[in-house]
N, C-alpha and C positions, 0 to 999 in steps of 0.2 A: 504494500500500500504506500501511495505517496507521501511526503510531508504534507503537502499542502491541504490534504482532504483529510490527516489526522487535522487538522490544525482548524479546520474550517468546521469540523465537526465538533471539537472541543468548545471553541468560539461559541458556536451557535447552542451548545450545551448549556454553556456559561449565562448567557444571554436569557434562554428558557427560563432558566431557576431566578436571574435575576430579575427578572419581567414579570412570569406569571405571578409570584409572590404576593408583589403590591398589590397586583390589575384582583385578582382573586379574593385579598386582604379587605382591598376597599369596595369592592361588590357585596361582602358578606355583611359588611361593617356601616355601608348602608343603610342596608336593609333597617336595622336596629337606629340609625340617628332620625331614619325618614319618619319614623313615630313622632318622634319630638320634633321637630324641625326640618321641614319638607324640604327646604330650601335646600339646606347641608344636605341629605340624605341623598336630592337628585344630584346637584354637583358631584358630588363623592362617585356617586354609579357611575355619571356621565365619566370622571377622571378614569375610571375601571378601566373604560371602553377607549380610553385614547391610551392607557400605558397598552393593555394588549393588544390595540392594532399596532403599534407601533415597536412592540415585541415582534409579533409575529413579522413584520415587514424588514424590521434589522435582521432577522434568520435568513428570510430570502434574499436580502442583499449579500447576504456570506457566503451564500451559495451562487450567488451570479445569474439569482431568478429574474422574474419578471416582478415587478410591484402589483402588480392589478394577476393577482389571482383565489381562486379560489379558499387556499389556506388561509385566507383572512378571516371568513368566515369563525376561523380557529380564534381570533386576537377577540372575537366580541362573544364566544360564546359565555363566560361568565358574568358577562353585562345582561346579556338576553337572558341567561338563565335567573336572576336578580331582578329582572326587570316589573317580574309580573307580582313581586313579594313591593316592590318601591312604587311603581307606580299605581 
């Protein structure tokens, strides 16, 4: 195997863990302020959905994808799944 594709898989490992974390952290974490405070609770979900698309779009750029694909889907699905508990 090459360096480069250890390297771009580690990256884009790295990248995962440190993405999903927050995007997932503040989807859940919503859910609970949007009780109290509707305002906070949307912003917070809305920030979810902009760390994991933008997760999932730094993965594809490691790899030398295309931006406009399908795995994005992937960056909002903890926003959608949150969504119907916030809004």
């Amino acid at each position: 195997m090459r360096i480069e594709t250890v390297q771009r898989w580690v990256a884009s490992a790295i990248l995962f863990h440190v993405g999903s974390v927050p995007a997932v952290t503040l989807a859940v974490y919503s859910i609970g302020v949007a009780e109290t405070d509707y305002g906070k609770g949307v912003g917070l979900w809305f920030m979810s959905g902009v760390i994991g698309l933008l997760t999932v779009a730094g993965i594809l750029a490691i790899f030398q994808r295309s931006l406009l694909s399908p795995w994005l889907i992937a960056g909002a699905l903890p926003t959608a799944i949150t969504g119907f508990y916030v809004l």
